[in-house]
C-alpha positions as CSV (number, residue, x, y, z in Angstrom):
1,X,-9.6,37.7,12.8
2,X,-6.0,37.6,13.9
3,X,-7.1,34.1,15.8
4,X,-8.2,32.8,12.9
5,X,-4.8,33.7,11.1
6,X,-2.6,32.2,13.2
7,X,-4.6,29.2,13.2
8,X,-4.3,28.8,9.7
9,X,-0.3,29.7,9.2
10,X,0.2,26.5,12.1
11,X,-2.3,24.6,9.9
12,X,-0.4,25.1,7.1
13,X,3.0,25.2,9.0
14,X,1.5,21.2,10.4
15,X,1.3,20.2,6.6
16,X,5.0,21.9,5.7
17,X,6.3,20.0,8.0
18,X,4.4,16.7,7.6
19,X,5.4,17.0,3.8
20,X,9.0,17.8,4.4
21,X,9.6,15.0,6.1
22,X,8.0,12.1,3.8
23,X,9.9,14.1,1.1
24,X,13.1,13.9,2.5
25,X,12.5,10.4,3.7
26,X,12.0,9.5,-0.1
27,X,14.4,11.7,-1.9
28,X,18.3,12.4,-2.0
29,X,17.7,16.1,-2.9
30,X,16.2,17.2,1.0
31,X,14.1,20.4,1.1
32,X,13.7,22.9,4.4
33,X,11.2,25.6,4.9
34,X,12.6,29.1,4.7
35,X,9.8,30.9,5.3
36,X,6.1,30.8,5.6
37,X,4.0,34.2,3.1
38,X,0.6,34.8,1.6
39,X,1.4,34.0,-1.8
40,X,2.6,31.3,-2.0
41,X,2.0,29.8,1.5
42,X,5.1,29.0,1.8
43,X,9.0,28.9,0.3
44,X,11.3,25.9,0.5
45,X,14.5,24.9,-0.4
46,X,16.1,21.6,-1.6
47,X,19.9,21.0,-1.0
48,X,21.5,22.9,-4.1
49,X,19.6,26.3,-2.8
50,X,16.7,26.2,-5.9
51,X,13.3,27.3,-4.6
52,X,10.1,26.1,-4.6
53,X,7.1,27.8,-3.5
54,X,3.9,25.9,-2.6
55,X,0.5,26.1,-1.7
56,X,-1.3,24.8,0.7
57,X,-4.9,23.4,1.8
58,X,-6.8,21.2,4.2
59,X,-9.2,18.9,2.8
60,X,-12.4,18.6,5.3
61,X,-15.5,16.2,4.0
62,X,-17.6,19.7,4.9
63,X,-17.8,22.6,7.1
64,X,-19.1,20.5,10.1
65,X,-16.7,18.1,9.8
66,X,-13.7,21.3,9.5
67,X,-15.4,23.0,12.9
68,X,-15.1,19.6,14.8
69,X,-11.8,18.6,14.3
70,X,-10.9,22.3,14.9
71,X,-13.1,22.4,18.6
72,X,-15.9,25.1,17.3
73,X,-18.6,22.7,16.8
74,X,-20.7,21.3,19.5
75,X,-21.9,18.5,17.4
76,X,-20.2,15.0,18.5
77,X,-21.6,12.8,15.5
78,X,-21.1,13.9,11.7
79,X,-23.8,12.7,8.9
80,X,-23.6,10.1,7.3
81,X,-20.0,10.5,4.4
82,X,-19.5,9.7,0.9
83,X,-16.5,9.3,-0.4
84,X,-17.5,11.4,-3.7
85,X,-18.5,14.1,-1.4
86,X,-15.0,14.4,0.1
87,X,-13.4,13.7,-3.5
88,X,-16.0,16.8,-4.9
89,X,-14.4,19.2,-1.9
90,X,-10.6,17.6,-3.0
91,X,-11.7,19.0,-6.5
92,X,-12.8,22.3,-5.6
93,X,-9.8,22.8,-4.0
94,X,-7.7,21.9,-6.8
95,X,-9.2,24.3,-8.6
96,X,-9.2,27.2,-5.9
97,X,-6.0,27.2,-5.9
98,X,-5.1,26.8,-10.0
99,X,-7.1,29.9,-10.4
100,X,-5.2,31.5,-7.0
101,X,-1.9,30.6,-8.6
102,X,-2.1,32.5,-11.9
103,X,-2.0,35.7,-9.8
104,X,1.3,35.4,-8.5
105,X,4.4,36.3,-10.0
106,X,7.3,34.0,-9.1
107,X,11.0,33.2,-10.6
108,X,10.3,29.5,-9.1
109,X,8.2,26.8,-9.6
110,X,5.1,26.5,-7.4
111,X,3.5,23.1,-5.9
112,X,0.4,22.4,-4.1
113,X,0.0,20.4,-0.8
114,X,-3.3,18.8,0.2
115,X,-3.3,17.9,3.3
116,X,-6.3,15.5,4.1
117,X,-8.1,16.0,7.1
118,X,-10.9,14.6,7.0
119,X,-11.2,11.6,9.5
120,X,-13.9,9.8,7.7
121,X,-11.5,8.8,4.6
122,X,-8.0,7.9,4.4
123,X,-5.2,7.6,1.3
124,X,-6.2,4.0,0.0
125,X,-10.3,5.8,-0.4
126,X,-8.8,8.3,-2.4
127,X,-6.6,5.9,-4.0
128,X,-9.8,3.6,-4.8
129,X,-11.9,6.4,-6.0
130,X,-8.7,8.4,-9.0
131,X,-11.0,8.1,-11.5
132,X,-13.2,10.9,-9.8
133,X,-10.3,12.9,-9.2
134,X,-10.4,16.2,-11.1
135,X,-6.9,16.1,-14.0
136,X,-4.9,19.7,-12.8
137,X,-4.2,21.8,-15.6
138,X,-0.6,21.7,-15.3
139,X,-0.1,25.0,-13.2
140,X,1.6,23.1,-10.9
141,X,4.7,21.1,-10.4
142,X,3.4,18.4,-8.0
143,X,0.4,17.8,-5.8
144,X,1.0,16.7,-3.4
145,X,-1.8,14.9,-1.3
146,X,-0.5,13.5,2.5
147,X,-3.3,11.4,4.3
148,X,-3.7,8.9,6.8
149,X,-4.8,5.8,6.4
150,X,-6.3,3.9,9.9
151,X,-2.9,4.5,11.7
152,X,-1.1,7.8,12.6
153,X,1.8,7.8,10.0
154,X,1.5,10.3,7.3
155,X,1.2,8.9,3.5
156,X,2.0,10.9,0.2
157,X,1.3,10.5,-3.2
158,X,1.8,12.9,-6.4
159,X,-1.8,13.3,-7.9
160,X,-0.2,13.9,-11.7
161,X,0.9,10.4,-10.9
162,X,-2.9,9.2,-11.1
């Protein structure tokens, strides 16, 4: 169990970082990590010391898919992948964590990062395929989706933006 914890705070301390540094990239008001918790995943802050907390997830197409790109799975091909079946997981998550969120008690606003992992799709899929994407209720500030597309830099792209 402790394994499996500390595989999934460098996870989500991968996609901090990732997200960090498109952010900053694009905006005048920069943002650093301050610390990494349980709820939420994580604590920034942007240049005039306000905090933001956010959430964070890895989008896989499936559970196959998850334990090959993570080395537990012995499989070398994957089934054949729809895109809707990836954009039905992005959903699911979406909505883990809106129900996860109203739990926590914070004096800051909280935003979500989706960090797609799933080598079968990249950004301009999703892209193609918004009108399947579930509409977020509000709960959060941003979310924040980071992708590849066919090369190795990191896209992002506000999903309330859809």
């Amino acid at each position: 169990m402790v394994h499996g914890y500390q595989e999934k705070r460098d996870l989500e301390r991968t996609a901090v970082k990732i997200f960090i540094q498109i952010y900053n990239q694009n905006h005048d008001k920069k943002l650093r990590l301050l610390y990494q918790r349980e709820r939420p995943d994580a604590v920034l802050q942007d240049s005039y010391h306000r905090k933001m907390g956010v959430e964070i997830t890895h989008l896989f197409y499936d559970s196959e898919e998850a334990k090959m790109l993570l080395g537990r799975s012995k499989e070398r091909v994957h089934s054949l992948e729809v895109i809707e079946m990836l954009i039905e997981e992005l959903n699911k998550r979406i909505q883990t964590k809106e129900i996860k969120i109203d739990k926590y008690s914070t004096t800051y606003p909280i935003a979500l990062i989706i960090r797609n992992a799933s080598r079968a799709f990249g950004m301009s899929d999703i892209l193609r395929a918004k009108e399947l994407i579930y509409k977020p209720q509000g709960k959060f500030t941003h979310i924040w989706f980071i992708s590849r597309d066919g090369t190795d830099e990191w896209l992002m792209k506000d999903l309330h933006e859809l």
